[in-house]
C-alpha positions as CSV (number, residue, x, y, z in Angstrom):
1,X,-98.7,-272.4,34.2
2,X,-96.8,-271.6,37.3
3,X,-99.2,-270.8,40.6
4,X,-98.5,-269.6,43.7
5,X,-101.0,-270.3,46.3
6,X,-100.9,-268.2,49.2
7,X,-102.5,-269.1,52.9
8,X,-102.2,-267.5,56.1
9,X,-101.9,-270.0,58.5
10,X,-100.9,-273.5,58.6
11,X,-104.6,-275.1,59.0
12,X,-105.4,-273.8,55.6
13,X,-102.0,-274.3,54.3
14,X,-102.8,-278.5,54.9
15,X,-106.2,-278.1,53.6
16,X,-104.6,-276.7,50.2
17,X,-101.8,-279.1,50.3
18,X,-104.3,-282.0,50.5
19,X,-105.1,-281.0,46.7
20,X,-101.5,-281.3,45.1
21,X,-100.1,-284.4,43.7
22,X,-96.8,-285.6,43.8
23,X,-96.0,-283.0,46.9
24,X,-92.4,-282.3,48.2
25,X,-91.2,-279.6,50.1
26,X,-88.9,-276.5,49.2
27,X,-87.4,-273.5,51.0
28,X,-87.1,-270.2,50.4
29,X,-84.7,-268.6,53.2
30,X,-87.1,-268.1,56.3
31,X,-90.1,-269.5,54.4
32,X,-90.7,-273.1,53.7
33,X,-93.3,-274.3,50.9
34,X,-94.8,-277.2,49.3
35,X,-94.7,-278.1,45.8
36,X,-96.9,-280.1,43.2
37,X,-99.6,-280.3,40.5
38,X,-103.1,-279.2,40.4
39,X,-104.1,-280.8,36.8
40,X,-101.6,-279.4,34.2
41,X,-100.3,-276.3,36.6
42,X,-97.0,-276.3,39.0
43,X,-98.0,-275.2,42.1
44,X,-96.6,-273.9,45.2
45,X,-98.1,-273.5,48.3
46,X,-96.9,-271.2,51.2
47,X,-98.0,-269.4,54.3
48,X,-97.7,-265.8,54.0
49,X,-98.8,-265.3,57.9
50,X,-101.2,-263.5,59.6
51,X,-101.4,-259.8,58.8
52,X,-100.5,-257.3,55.9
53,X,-96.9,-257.1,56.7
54,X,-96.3,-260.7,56.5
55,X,-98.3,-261.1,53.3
56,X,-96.6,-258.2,51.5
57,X,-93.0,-259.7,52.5
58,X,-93.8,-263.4,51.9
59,X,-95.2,-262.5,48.5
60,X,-92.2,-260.7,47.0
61,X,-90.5,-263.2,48.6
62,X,-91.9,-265.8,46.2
63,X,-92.5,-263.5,43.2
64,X,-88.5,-263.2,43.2
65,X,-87.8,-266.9,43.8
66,X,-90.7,-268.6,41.2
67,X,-91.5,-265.7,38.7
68,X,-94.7,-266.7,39.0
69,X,-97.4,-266.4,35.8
70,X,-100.4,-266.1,38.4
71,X,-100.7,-265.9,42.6
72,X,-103.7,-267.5,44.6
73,X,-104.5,-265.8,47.9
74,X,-107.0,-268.2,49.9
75,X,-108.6,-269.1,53.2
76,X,-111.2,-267.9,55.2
77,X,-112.5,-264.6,55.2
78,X,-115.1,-263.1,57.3
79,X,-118.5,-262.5,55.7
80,X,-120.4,-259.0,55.3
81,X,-123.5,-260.3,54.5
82,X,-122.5,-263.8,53.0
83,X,-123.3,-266.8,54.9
84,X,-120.7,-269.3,56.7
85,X,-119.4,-272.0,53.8
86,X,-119.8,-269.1,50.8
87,X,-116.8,-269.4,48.3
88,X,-116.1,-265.8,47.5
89,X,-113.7,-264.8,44.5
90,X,-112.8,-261.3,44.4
91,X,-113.5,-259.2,41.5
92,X,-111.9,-256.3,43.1
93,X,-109.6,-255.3,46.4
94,X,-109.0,-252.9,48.8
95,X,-107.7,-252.2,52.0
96,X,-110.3,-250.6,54.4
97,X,-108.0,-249.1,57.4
98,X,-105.6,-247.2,55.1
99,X,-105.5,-243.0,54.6
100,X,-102.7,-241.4,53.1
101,X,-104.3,-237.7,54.7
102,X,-106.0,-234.8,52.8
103,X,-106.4,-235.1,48.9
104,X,-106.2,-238.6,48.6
105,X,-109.0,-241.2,48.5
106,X,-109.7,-243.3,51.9
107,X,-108.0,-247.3,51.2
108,X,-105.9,-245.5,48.5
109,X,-102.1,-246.8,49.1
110,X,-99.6,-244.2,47.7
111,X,-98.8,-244.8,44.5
112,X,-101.4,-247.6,43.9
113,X,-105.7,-247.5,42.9
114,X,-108.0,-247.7,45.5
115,X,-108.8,-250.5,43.8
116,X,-107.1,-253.5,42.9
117,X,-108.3,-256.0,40.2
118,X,-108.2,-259.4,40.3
119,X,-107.1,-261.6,37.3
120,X,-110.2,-262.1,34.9
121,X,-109.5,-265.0,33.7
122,X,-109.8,-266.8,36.9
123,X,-113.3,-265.1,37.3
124,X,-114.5,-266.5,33.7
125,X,-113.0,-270.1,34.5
126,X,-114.8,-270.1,38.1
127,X,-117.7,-269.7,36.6
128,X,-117.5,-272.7,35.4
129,X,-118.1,-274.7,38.5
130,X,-121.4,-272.2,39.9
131,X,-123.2,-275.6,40.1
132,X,-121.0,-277.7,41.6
133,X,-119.8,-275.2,44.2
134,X,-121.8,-272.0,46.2
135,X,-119.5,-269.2,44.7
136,X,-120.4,-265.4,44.5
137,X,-118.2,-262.8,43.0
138,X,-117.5,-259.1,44.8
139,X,-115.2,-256.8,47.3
140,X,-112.6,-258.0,49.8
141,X,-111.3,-255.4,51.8
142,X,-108.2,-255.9,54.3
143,X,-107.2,-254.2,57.3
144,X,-104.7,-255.4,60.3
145,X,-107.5,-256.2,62.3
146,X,-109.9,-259.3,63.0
147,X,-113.2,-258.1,62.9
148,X,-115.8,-259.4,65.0
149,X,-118.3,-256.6,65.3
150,X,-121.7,-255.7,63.4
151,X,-120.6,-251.9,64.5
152,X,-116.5,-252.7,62.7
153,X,-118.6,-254.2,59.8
154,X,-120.6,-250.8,59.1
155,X,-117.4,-248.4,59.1
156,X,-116.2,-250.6,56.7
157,X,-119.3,-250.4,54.6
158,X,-119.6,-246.8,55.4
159,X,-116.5,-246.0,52.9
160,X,-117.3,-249.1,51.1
161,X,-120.8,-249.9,50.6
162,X,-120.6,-253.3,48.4
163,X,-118.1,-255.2,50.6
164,X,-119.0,-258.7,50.3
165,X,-115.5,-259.7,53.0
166,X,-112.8,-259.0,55.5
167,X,-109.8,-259.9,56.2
168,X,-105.7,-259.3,56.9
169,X,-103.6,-260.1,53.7
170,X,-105.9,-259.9,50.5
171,X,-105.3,-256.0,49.7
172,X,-101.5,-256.4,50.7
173,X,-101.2,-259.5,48.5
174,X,-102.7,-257.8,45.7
175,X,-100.8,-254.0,45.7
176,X,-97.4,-256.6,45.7
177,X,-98.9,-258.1,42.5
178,X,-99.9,-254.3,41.0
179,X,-96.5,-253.1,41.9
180,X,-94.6,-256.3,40.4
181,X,-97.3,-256.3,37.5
182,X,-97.9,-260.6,38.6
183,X,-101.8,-261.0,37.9
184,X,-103.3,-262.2,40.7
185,X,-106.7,-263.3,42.5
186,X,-108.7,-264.1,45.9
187,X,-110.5,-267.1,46.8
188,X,-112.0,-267.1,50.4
189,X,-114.3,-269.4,52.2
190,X,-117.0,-267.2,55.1
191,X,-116.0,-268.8,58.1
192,X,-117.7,-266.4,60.1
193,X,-120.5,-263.4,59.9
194,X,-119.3,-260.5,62.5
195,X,-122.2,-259.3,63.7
196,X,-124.5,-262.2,63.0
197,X,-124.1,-264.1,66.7
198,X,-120.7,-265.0,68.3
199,X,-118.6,-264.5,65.4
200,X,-115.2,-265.6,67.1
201,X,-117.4,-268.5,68.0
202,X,-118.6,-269.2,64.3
203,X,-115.2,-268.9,63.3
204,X,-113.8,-271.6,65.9
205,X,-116.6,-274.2,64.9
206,X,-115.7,-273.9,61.3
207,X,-112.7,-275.2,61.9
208,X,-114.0,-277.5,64.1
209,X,-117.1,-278.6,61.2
210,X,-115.5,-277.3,57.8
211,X,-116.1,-279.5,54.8
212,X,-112.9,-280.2,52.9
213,X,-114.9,-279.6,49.9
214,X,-115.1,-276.0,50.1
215,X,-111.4,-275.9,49.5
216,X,-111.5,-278.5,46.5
217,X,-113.0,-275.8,44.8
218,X,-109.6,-273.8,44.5
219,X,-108.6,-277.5,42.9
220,X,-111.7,-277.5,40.7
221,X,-110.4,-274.0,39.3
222,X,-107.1,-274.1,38.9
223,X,-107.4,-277.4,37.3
224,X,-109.5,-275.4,34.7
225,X,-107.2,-273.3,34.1
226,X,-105.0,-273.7,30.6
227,X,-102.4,-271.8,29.5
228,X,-103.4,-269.4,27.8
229,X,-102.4,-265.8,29.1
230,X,-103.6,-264.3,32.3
231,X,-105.5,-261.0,32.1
């Protein structure tokens, strides 16, 4: 199978480039990537950057050059609820700063569910590793914003009341997947709780304390994963 795994900064970027074997590097005009294997898989790893913008046009980017048969977004997320060092994998998506004005749904892109679903089949084969890793399943929503307040954290949960994370790319990643009909899914690590003491300062130490662990779980899955077709 062909994988794209998706960051977006460089300090996650190493961390998930640490899993590969045989690395070397490739470029794609502005963007440059890593390749390898994780188990039987090709895999390339890229930064999308910071932000929804970035992640939209970094992941069309890729889609064109690799035709990929599934995309990876991970990282760190902030946690609604979910305690530092939680593996989350999204079950479904959304962005939670968008409104298209009267008649349409709040977080509805044009053109696109207010929803977007992640790849089943890399739920199923996750939950294959519940007892070696700390994983929980549930909504990621995305906005352009870092969110470090417990007041930020209840708008959000005021349209959407079973968010489980935030962050900036997930939603964007996943409408370019809808609209290019590439299955996709999200695999975040809580690196910090807004609202739940200094958040900023939560997320600093994790980088600081982080087990490299928490990332070999994207390893443990995609290693997992066969060939057969993704839903």
């Amino acid at each position: 199978m062909n994988i794209i795994i998706l960051t977006a900064m460089d300090k996650e970027m190493n961390l998930v480039i640490s899993l590969l074997n045989n690395p070397h590097k490739v470029t794609y005009g502005h963007i440059a990537a890593i390749k390898g294997k994780i188990g039987n898989n090709n895999v390339t790893v890229a930064k999308c950057g910071i932000g929804k913008v970035n992640a939209a046009i970094r992941t069309l980017t890729l889609i064109k050059e690799e035709n990929p048969d599934l995309i990876i977004n991970t990282g760190v997320a902030g946690g609604a609820g979910l305690p530092i060092g939680t593996i989350l994998i999204a079950d479904k998506v959304a962005f939670d700063d968008v409104w298209c004005g009267p008649g349409t749904k709040y977080g509805e892109a044009d053109g696109c569910p207010l929803y977007f679903t992640p790849s089943q089949m890399v739920i199923d084969v996750s939950k294959e590793s519940e007892n070696e890793f700390p994983l929980c399943y549930g909504l990621i929503c995305t906005g352009d914003k870092f969110i470090s307040s417990a007041e930020e954290i209840a708008i959000i949960r005021n349209h959407f009341p079973d968010v489980k994370a935030v962050d900036m790319e997930s939603a964007a990643i996943a409408q370019t997947c809808f609209l290019n009909s590439i299955p996709f899914n999200i695999i975040r690590v809580v690196s910090d709780t807004p609202g739940e003491g200094e958040n900023i300062l939560q997320y600093k130490n994790f980088w600081e304390d982080a087990p490299k662990k928490t990332f070999e779980a994207v390893r443990n899955i995609i290693t997992k994963i066969g060939k057969e077709s993704v839903e």
